[in-house]
C-alpha positions in Angstrom: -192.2 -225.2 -62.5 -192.8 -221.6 -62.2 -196.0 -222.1 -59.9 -193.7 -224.7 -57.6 -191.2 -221.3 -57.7 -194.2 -219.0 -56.4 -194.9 -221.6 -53.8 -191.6 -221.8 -52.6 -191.6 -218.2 -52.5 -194.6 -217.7 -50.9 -193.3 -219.7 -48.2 -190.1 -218.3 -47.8 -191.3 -215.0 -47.3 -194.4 -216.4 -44.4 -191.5 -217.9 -42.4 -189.9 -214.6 -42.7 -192.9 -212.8 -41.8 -193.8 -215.2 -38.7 -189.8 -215.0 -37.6 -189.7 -211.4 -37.5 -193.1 -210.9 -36.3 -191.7 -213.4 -33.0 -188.4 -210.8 -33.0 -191.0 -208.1 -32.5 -192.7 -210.2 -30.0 -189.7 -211.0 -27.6 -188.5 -207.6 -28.4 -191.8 -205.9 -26.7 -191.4 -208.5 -23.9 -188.0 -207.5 -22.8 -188.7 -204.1 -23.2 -191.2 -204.7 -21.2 -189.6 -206.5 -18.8 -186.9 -203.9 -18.1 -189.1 -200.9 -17.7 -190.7 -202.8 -15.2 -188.1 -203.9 -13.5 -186.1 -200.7 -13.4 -189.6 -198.8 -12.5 -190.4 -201.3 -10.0 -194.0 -201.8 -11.4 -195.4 -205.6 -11.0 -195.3 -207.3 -14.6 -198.8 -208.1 -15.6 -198.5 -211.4 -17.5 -201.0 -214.2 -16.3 -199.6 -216.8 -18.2 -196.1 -216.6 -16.9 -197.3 -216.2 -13.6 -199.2 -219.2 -13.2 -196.0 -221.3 -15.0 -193.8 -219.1 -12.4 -195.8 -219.2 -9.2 -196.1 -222.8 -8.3 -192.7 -222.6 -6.1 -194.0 -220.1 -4.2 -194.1 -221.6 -0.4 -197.9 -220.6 1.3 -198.7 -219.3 4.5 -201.5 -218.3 7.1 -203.2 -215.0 6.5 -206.2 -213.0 6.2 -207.3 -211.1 3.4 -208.3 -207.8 1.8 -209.2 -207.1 -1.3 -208.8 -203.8 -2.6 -211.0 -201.8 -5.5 -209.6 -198.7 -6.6 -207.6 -199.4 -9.2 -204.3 -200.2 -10.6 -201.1 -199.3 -8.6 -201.8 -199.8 -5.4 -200.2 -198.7 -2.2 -200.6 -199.2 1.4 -200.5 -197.5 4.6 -200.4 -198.5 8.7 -203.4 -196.6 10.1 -202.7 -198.0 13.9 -205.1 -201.3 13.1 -206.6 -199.8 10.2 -205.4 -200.3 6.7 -205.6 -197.6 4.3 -205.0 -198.7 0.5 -204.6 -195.6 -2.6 -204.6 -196.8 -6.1 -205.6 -194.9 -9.5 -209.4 -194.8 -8.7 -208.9 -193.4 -5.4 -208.7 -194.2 -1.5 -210.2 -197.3 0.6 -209.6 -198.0 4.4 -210.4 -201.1 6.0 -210.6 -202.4 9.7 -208.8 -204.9 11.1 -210.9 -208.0 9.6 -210.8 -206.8 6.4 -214.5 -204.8 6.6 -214.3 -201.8 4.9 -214.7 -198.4 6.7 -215.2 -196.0 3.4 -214.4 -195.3 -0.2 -213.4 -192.1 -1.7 -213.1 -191.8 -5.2 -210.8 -190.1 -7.2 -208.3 -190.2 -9.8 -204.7 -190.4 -9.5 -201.9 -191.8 -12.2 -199.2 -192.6 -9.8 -200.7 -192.7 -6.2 -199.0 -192.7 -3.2 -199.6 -192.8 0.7 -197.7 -192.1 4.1 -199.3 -192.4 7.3 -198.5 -191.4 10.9 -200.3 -192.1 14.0 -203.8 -192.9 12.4 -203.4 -190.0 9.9 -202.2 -190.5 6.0 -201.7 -188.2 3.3 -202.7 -190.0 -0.2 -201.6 -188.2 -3.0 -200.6 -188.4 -6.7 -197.0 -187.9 -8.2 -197.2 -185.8 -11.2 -200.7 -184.9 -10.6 -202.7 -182.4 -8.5 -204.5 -184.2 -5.9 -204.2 -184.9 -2.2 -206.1 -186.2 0.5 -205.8 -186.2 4.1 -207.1 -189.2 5.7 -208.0 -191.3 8.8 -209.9 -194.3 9.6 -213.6 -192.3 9.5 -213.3 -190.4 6.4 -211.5 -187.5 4.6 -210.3 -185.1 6.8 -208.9 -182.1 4.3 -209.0 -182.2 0.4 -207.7 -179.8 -2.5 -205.5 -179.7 -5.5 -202.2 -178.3 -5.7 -201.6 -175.5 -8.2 -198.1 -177.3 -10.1 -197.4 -181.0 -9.8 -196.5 -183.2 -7.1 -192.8 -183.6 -6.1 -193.4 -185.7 -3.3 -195.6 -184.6 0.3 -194.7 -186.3 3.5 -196.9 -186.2 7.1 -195.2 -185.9 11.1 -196.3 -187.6 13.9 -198.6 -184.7 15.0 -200.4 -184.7 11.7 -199.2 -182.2 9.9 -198.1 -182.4 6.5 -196.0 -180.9 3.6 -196.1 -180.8 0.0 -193.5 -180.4 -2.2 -194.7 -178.8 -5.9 -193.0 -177.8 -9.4 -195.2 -174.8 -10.3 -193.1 -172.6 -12.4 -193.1 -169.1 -12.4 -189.4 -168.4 -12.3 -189.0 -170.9 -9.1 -187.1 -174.8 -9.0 -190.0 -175.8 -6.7 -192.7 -175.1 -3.9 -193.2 -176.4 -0.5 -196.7 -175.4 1.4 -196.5 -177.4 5.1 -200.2 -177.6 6.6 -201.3 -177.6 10.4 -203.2 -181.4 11.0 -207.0 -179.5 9.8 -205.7 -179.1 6.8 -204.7 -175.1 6.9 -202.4 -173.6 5.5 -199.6 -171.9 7.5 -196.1 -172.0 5.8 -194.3 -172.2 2.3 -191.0 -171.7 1.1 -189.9 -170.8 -2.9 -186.5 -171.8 -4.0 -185.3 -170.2 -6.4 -182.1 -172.4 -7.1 -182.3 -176.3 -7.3 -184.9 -178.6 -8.0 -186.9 -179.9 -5.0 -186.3 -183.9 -4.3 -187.9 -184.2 -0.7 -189.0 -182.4 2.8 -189.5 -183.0 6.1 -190.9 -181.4 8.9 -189.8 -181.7 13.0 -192.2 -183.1 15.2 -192.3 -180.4 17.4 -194.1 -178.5 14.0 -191.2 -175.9 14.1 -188.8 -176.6 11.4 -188.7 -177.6 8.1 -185.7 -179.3 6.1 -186.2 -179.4 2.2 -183.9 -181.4 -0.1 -182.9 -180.6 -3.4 -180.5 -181.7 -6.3 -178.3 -178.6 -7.8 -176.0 -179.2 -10.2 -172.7 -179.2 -7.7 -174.7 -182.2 -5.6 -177.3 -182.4 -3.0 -178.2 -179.6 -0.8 -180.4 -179.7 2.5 -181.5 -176.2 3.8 -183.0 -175.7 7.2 -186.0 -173.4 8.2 -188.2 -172.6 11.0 -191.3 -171.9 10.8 -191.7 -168.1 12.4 -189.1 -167.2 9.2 -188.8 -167.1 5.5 -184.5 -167.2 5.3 -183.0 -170.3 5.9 -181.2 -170.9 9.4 -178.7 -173.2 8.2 -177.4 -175.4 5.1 -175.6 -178.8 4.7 -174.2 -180.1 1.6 -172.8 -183.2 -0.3 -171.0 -183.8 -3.7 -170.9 -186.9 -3.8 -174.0 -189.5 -4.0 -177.5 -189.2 -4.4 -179.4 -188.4 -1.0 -182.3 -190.5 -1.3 -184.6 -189.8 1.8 -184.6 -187.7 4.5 -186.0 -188.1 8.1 -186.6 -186.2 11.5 -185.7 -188.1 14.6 -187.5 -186.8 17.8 -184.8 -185.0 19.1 -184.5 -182.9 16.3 -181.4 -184.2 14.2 -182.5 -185.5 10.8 -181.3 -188.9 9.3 -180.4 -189.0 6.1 -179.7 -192.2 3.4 -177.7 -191.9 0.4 -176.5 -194.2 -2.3 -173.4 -194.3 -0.3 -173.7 -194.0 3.2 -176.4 -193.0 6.1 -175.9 -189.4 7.8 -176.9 -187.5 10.6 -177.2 -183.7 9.8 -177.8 -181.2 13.4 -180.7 -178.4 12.5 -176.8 -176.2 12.6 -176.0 -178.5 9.3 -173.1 -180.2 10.7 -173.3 -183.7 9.2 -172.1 -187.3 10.5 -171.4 -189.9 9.0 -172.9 -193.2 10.5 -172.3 -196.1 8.1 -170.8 -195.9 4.8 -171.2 -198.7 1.9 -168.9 -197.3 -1.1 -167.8 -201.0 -2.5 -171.4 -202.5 -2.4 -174.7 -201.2 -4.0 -177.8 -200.4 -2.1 -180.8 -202.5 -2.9 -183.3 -201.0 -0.6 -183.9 -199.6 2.5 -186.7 -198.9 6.0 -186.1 -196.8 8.6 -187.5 -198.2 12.1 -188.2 -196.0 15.4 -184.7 -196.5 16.6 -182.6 -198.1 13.7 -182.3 -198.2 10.0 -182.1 -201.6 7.8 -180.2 -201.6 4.5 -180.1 -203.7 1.8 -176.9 -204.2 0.6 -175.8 -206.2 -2.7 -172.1 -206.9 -3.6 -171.0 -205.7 -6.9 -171.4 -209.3 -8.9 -173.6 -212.1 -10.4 -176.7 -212.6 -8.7 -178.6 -211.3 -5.6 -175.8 -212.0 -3.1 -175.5 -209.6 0.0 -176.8 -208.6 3.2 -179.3 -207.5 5.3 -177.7 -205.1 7.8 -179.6 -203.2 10.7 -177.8 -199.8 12.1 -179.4 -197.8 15.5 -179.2 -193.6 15.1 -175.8 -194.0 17.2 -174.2 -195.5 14.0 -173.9 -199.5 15.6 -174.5 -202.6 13.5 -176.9 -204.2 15.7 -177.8 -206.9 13.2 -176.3 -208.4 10.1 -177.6 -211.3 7.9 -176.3 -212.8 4.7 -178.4 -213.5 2.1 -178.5 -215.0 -1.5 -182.1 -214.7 -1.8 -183.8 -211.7 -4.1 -185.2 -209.3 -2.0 -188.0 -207.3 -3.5 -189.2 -204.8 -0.8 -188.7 -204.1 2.8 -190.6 -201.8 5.4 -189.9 -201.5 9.1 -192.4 -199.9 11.7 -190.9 -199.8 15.6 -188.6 -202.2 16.1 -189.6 -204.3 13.2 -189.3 -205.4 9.7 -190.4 -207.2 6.9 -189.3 -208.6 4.1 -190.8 -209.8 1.2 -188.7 -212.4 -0.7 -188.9 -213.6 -4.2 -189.7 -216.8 -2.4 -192.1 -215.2 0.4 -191.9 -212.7 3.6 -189.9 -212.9 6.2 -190.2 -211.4 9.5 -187.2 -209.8 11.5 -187.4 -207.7 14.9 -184.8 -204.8 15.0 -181.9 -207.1 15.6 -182.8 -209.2 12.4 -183.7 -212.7 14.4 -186.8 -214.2 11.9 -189.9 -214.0 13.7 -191.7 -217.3 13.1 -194.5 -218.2 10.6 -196.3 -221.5 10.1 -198.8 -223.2 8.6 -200.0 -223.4 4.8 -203.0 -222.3 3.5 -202.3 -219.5 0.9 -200.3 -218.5 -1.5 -198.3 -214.8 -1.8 -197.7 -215.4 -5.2 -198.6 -211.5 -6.8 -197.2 -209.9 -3.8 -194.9 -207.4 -5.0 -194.8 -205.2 -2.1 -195.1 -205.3 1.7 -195.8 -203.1 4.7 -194.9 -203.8 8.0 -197.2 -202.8 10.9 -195.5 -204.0 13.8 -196.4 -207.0 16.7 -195.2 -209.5 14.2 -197.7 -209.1 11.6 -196.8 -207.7 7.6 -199.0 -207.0 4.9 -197.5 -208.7 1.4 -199.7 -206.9 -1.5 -200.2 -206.4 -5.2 -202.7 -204.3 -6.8 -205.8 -206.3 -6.0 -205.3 -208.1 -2.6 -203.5 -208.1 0.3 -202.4 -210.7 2.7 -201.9 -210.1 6.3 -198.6 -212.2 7.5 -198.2 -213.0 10.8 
C-alpha cells in the first residue's frame, strides 16, 4: 500500500512537472511571438512555417540568394541590388551574379540608396559604408553610436550619432568621396532623423524634446540654425526633402509640408485611424491606414505633395510591408505582393512557379518589378 502511495505520488508530481514545463514552453513562444511582432523581426520557427506556408499563392520570379548573415536588408542600386546583413555587404547584378562582397560586422544593419549609391550602416554600432555597384567607395567608424544616416540624390550623406560629451546627439554630413565637410551638436533634444537638400545646401535634423518634436533648419556655410518648426502633438516619424526644397514630413497623425522658413502645412490628417505603414514615391506618398477594431481592416491610400487623394483602396488583407520607388509601389501581403502604380491600379502578375512564403519584406524598384525578401533569398516579382 505505501509503495502504490509513492507511485501515485511519483506520478502526480511528473504530470506536474511536464504541465508546467509546457506553461514554460508556450510562455517563451508568445513572448516570443510578441517581440517579434512588435520589433518587426521574421519569427524563425521551421516547423510552423512549413504547417503555415502551404496557402501561400506562387508566382514567377528570379532569385538571389544572399550570404551575409542574419537580418537582412535591401537596396535599389538602378539594376543592381545591394543586400546588408550582420556579416556585411553583397551587391548583385541584374541576373542575380554577384558583383562583390565586403565583410564586416553589424548587429542591426541597415541600407538607403540613391541613384546607384547606398550608405550601409549599423544602428547602435559604429560602422558605415558607402557603396556602389563596383566596390566600397568610403569606409570608417563613427566615434558614438548610430542614430540613424540617410544619403541625397547627389550622393552625399549624413550621419546622425549619440556620442556624449555634454551633447543629445551629432550629425557629420559628407560630400559623395566620402569627406567630411559639416556637423552640427545639439545641445538640447535627442536626435531622431536628418535630411539633407539636394542642392547639398541645407540640412534639417529632427529630434524628440520633451514638449514634442522639433525640426531645425541649417545651411551649410553656418553653424546657427536659420529657422525652427515645431509639433506637440504625435510622433514625427520620417522626414524628407522634395526637389524644390520644402521637406515632407509623416507623423502618427497626419503628413506635413514644412518651408526651409518652418512654416508647416498640413496635407492629410488621419486622427481616428492608426497608421500601419508607409513609402514615399517621387511625386506621392502611400499610407497605410487601419481602423481602430478587430482585424486588419483599412485602406491603402495614395496622397501627391499638393495634399490630393489620388488613390484609395480598401482592404481586409494583412499588410506586412510596403516600398514605393517613382510612381510605384509594392506590397507584400500576408498572402503575397501586389503591385500598384501611383494611383493604386494592381499591376498584373501571372504564372506559378515559386513560392514567397519567408518573405517578410519587399523593395520596390520600379518598371513593375519588386523584390519580396527574407534573410536568405530574394525573389524578384514582376
Amino acid at each position: 500500500m505505501h509503495e502504490n502511495d509513492n507511485t501515485h505520488k511519483k506520478k502526480r508530481i511528473k504530470r506536474k512537472l511536464l504541465a508546467f514545463a509546457f506553461s514554460l514552453i508556450f510562455i517563451a513562444v508568445m513572448s516570443y511571438c510578441a517581440f517579434a511582432l512588435i520589433s518587426g523581426r521574421q519569427l524563425r520557427m521551421p516547423l510552423l512555417d512549413r504547417f503555415f506556408s502551404s496557402g501561400i499563392p506562387e508566382i514567377n520570379v528570379n532569385e538571389y540568394h544572399f550570404n551575409v548573415g542574419r537580418n537582412i536588408v535591401v537596396a535599389d542600386l538602378g539594376g543592381f541590388v545591394a543586400a546588408a546583413g550582420s556579416f556585411g555587404v553583397q551587391v548583385f547584378d541584374s541576373a542575380g551574379n554577384e558583383t562583390f562582397r565586403d565583410h564586416f560586422r553589424m548587429s542591426f544593419p541597415m541600407i538607403e540608396a540613391q541613384n546607384g549609391t547606398a550608405i550601409a550602416y549599423d544602428i547602435e554600432g559604429t560602422a558605415v559604408r558607402i557603396l556602389n555597384s563596383s566596390g566600397v567607395i568610403s569606409e570608417f567608424e563613427t566615434e558614438g553610436p548610430i542614430v540613424s544616416a540617410s544619403i541625397n540624390q547627389n550622393g552625399w550623406f549624413l550621419v546622425c550619432t549619440q556620442e556624449g560629451g555634454g551633447f543629445r546627439g551629432t550629425v557629420r554630413v559628407y560630400n559623395s568621396n566620402g569627406d567630411y565637410v559639416y556637423r552640427v551638436d545639439l545641445a538640447s533634444g535627442f536626435i531622431h532623423a536628418a535630411a539633407l537638400s539636394h542642392d547639398n545646401k541645407n540640412l534639417a535634423i529632427l529630434s524628440l524634446t520633451e514638449s514634442g518634436n522639433r525640426i531645425l533648419f541649417y545651411s551649410l556655410d553656418s553653424v546657427e540654425p536659420s529657422n525652427h518648426f515645431f509639433l506637440s502633438i504625435g510622433l514625427i516619424l520620417e522626414i524628407k526633402y522634395l526637389p524644390g526644397g520644402d521637406l515632407l514630413a509623416i507623423s502618427t497623425d497626419a503628413l506635413f509640408i514644412i518651408s526651409g522658413r518652418g512654416i508647416g502645412r498640413e496635407l492629410y490628417a488621419f486622427p481616428d485611424r492608426r497608421l500601419g505603414g508607409y513609402a514615399f514615391g517621387d511625386e506621392f506618398v502611400a499610407l497605410h491606414l487601419l481602423d481602430y477594431g478587430v482585424g486588419h481592416s483599412g485602406s491603402l491610400i495614395s496622397i501627391d505633395t499638393d495634399g490630393r487623394v489620388i488613390g484609395e483602396v480598401p482592404s481586409q488583407r494583412e499588410i506586412i510591408s510596403l516600398s514605393a520607388s517613382g510612381d510605384a509601389l509594392a506590397a507584400l501581403m500576408g498572402d503575397g505582393p501586389v503591385l500598384f502604380d501611383a494611383q493604386l491600379e494592381d499591376v498584373q502578375i501571372s504564372g506559378s512557379t515559386v513560392s514567397t512564403a519567408g518573405a517578410n519584406r519587399i523593395l520596390s524598384i520600379g518598371g513593375g518589378t519588386a523584390i519580396a525578401y527574407g534573410d536568405h533569398i530574394a525573389l524578384v516579382v514582376r
